[in-house]
N, C-alpha and C positions, 0 to 999 in steps of 0.2 A: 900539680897540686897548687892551688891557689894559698896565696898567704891568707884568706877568712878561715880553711880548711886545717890547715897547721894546727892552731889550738885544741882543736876536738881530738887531733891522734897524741895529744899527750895526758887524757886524761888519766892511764893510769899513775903518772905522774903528779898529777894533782890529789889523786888517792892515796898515794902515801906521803905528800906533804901534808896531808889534812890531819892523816892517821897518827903522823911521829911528830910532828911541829907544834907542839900547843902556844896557842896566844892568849896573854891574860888567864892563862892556868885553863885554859877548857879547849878540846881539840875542833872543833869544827863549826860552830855557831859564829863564832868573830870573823871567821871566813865567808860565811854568809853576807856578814854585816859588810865586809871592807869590799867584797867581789860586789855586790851590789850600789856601793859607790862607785869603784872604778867604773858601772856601766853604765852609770846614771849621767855622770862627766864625761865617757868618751860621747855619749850617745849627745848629751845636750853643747857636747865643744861643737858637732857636727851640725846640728841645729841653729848652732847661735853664728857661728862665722862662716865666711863666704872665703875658701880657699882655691886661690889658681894653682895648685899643683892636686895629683890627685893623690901624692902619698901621705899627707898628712892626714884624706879622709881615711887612708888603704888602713893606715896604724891605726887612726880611732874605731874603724869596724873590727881590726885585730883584736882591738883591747876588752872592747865590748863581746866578741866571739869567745875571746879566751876566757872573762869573768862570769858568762853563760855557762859556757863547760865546764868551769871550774864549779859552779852551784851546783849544776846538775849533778856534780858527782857527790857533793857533801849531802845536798838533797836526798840522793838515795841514800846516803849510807848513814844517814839519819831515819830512816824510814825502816830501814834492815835490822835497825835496833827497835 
């Protein structure tokens, strides 16, 4: 299993952090908000700098993988409502 791969097998762990964690008194919108940052900055660190090692890129496609997944799940379960 590749480390991109990792993220996606813990969504249902992202489902019940979404579910029992409220941020700013509301359970899953902020999550939206803050997951779409983190992918906007891993995605634009990979963009903007020129890295000789390849696990700096390995962690920002992590970050980006795992704040994809993590949307996708709030996504739906904003949808199911």
């Amino acid at each position: 299993m590749s480390v991109i791969h990792i993220p996606w097998s813990l969504k249902i762990l992202y489902g019940l952090i979404s579910d029992n964690v409220p941020l700013c008194g509301r359970r899953r919108k902020p999550y939206l908000v803050i997951m779409g940052i983190i992918q906007w900055f891993a995605l634009l660190l990979i963009f903007a700098c020129e890295f000789e090692e390849p696990w700096p890129v390995a962690i920002c496609l992590m970050l980006a993988s795992m704040s994809e997944a993590f949307t996708n799940v709030v996504s739906d379960a904003i949808m199911v409502i």
